[in-house]
MIROMAR-644588 format. One record per residue: residue in one letter; z, y, x of N, C-alpha, C in turn. Coordinates in steps of 0.001 Angstrom, whole numbers, plus 524288, in hexadecimal, padded with zeros to 5 digits. Each point is the difference from the previous one (the first is absolute). Last residue first. Example, Ala and Ser with C-alpha at 12.3 -4.5 7.8 and 13.67 -1.06 7.14 Angstrom:
s81BA87F736832328003C804A680334802DA804427FCFE
a7FFBA7E9A88012280000804A67FC8680000804B080384
END
This chain:
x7FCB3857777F27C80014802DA803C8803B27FE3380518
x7F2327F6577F2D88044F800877FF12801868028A804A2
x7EE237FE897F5AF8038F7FCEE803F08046E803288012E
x7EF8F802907F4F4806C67FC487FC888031A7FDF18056C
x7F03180B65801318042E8026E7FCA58045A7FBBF7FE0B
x7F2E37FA1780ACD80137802DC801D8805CA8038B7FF2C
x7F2C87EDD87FE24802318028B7FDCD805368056B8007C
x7F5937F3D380B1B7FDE17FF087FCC2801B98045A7F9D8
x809DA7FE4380F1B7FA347FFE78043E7FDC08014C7F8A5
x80FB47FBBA800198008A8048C800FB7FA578022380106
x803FA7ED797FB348008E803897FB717FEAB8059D800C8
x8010C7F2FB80F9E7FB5C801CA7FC527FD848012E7FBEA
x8119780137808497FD0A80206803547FA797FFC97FDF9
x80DA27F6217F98A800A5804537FDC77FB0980507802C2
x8006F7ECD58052E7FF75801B57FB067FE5F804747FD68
x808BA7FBC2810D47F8F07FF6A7FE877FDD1801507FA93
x812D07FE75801BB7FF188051C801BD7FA7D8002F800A9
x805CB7EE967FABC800F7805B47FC077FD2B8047C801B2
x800C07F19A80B6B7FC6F7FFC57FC107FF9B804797FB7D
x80DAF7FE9780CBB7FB0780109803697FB587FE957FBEA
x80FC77FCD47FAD5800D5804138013F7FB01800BF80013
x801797ED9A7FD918004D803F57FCA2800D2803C480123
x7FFDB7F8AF80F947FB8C7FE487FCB380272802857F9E5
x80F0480003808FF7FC168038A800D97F9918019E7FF13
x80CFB7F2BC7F85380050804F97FEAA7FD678040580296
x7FE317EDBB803B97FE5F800C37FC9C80036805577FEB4
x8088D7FB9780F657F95E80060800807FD4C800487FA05
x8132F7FE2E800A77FDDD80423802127F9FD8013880101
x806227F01B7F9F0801BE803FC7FD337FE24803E080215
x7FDAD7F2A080A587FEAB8006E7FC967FF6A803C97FC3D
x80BC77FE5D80CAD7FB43801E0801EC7FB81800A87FCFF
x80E987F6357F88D803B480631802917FA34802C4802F9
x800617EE5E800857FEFA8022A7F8C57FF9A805937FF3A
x803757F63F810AF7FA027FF607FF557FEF2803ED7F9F3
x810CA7FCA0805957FE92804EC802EC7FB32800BA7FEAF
x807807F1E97F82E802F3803EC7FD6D7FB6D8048A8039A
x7FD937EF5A806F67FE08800B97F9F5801078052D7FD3E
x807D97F9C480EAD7FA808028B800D97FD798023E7FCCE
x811037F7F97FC5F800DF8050A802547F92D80116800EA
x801797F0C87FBD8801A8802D87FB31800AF805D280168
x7FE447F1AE80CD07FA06801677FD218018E803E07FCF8
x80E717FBDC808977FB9E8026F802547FC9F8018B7FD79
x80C0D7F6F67F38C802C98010A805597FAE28024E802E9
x802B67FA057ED6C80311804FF800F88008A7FFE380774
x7F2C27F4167F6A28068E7FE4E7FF678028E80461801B4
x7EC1F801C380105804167FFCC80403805887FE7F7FE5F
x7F17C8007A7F4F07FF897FAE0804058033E7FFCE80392
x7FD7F80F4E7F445800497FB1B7FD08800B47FB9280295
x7FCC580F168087380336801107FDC48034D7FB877FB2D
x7ED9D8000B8085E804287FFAA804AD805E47FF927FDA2
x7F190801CA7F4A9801AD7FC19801E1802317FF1080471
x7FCC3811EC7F9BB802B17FD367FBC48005A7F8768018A
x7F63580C8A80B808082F8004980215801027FD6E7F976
x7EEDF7FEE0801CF800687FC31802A68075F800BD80051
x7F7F280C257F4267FD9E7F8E97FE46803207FDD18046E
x7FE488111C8046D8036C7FF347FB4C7FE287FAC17FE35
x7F4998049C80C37806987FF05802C7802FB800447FB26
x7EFFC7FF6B7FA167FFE57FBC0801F8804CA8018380334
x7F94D80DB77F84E802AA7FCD07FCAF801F67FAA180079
x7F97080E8180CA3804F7800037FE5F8020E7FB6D7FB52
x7EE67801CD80695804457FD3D803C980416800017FEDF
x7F476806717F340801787F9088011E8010D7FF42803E9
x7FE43811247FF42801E97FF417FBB58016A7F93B7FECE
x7F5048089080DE5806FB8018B800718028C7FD027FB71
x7ECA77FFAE7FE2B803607FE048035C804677FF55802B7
x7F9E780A747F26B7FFFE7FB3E7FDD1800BC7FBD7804D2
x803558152A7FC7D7FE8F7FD51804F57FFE07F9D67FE0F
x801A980EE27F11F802957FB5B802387FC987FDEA80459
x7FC2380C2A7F2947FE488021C80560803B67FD8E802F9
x7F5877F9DC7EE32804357FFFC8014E7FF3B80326806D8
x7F497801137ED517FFFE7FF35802C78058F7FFF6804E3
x7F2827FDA97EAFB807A98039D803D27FF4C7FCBA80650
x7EE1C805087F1CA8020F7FC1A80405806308021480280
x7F6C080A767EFF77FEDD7FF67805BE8024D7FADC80099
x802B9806F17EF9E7FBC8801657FEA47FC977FD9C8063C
x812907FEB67F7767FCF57FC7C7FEAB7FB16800348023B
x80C22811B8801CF8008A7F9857FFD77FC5F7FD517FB8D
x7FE68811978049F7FE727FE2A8019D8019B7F82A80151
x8086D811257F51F7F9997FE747FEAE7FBE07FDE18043C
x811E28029E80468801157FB567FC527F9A78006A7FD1F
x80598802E68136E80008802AF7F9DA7FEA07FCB87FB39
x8078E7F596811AE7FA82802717FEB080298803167FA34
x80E947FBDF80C917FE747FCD57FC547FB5A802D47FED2
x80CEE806E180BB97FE8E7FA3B803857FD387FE657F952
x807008118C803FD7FA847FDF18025E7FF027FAB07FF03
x80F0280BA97FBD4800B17FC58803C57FB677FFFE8024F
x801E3803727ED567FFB5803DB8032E800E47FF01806E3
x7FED97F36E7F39E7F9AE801CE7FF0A802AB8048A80422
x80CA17F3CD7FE847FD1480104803DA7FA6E800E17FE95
x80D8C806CD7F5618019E7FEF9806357FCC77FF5A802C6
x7FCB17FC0C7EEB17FD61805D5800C88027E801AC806B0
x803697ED097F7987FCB1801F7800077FCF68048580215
x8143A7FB51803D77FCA07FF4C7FC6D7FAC6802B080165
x811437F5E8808667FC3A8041D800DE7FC0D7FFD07FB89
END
């Protein structure tokens, strides 16, 4: 994905405004280290389980993981884009 993708997307400040504000993330930071801590813990389940139970937990724990990361990125984007739209009117995307 290049550059101008996601200027048009919403998801990256205009560019005569980078450097100039504080970036700010619309990442739930508490969701965000719960999720990173079940991906941490199914990677030592997965490691500790010798391929038998744990490993399977490990796998499902990862697999939840994953998914909770991607939606947390979804759900951050579309915030995003939402206060590109708020803020900037004519560049939001139909």
């Amino acid at each position: 994905m290049a550059l101008e993708d996601l200027e048009e997307a919403g998801v990256t400040l205009p560019r005569d405004q980078w450097g100039k504000r504080e970036v700010r993330s619309a990442v739930h930071k508490p969701l965000f280290l719960v999720d990173v801590a079940l991906a941490v813990a199914s990677a030592v389940l997965m490691y500790f389980g010798n391929g038998r139970f744990l490993t399977w937990l490990g796998a499902v724990l990862f697999i939840i993981a994953l998914v909770g990361t991607t939606a947390l990125a979804l759900h951050a984007t579309s915030i995003q884009g939402r206060r590109r739209a708020r803020t900037q009117p004519d560049k939001a995307r139909p």
